[in-house]
LUMFITI-748144 format. One record per residue (C-alpha): residue in one letter; x, y, z; residue number from 1. Coordinates in nm, 3 decimals, always signed. Example, Ala and Ser with C-alpha at 12.3 -4.5 7.8 and 13.67 -1.06 7.14 Angstrom:
BEGIN
  aa     east    north       up    i
   A   +1.230   -0.450   +0.780    1
   S   +1.367   -0.106   +0.714    2
This chain:
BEGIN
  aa     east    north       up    i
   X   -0.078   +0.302   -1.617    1
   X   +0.175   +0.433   -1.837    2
   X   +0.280   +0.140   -2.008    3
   X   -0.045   +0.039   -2.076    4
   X   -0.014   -0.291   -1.866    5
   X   -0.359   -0.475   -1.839    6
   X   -0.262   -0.535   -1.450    7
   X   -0.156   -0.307   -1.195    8
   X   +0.239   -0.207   -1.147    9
   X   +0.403   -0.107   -0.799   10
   X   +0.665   +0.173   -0.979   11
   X   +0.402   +0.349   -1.166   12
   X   +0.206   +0.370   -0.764   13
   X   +0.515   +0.452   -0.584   14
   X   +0.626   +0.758   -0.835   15
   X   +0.298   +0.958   -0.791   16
   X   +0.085   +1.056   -0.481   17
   X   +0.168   +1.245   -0.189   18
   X   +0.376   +1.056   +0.045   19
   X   +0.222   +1.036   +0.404   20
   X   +0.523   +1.029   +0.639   21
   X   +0.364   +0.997   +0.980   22
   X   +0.141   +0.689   +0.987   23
   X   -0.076   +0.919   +1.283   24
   X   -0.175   +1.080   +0.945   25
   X   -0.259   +0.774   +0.746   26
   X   -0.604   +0.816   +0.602   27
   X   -0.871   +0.546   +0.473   28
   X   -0.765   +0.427   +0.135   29
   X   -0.433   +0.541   +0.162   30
   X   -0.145   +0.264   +0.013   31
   X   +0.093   +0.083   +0.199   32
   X   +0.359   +0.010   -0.035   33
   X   +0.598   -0.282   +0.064   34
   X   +0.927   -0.361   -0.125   35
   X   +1.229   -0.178   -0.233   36
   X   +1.292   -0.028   -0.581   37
   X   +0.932   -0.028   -0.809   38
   X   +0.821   -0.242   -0.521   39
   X   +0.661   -0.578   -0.462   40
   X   +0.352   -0.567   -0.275   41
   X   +0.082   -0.282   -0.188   42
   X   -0.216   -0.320   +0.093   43
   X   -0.552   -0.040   +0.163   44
   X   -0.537   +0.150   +0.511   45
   X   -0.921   +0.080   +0.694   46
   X   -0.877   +0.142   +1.001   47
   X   -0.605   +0.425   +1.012   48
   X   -0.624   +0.430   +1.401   49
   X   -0.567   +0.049   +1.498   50
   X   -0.315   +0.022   +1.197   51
   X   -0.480   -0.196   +0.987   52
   X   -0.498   -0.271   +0.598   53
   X   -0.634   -0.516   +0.378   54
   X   -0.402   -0.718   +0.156   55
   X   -0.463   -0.941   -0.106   56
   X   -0.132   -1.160   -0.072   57
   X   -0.286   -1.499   -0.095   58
   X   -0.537   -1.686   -0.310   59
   X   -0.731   -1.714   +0.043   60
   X   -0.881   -1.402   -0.086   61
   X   -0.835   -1.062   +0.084   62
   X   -0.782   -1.021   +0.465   63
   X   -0.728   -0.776   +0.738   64
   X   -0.405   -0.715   +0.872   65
   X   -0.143   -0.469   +1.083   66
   X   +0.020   -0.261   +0.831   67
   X   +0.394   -0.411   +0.986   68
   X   +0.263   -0.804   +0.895   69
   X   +0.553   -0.799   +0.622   70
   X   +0.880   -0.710   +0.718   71
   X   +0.984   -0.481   +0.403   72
   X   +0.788   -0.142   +0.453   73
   X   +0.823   +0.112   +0.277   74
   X   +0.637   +0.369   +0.274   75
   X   +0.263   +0.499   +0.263   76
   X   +0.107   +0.707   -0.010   77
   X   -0.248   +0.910   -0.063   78
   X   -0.378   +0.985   -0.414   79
   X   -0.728   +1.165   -0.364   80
């Protein structure tokens, strides 16, 4: 990222890509951003058509999830 963080940072997601604005048009591997401002918490799109993403929220590990589980969407974003 630009500020050469050795871990991944929300602000530096949310500022490039292509926002999607329809989530009809949400692709696999598409972001789900969550938070306000840089952001707090970012899930994968899987299966575009039932609305579901993985997130990696917990030390459980990684599960599957609607894309509404938290209540602080904000928006989704492609980058290939």
């Amino acid at each position: 990222n630009a500020a050469r963080w050795q871990y991944g940072y929300t602000g530096t997601q949310r500022q490039n890509g292509k926002r999607v604005w329809l989530r009809r048009n949400w692709c696999k591997g598409d972001l789900v951003h969550y938070g306000t401002g840089t952001g707090k918490h970012v899930a994968i799109v899987v299966d575009p058509a039932k609305g579901l993403v993985v997130s990696h929220g917990t030390e459980a590990g990684p599960e599957v999830v609607p894309w509404n589980y938290r209540n602080d969407f904000n928006s989704c974003r492609r980058y290939i």
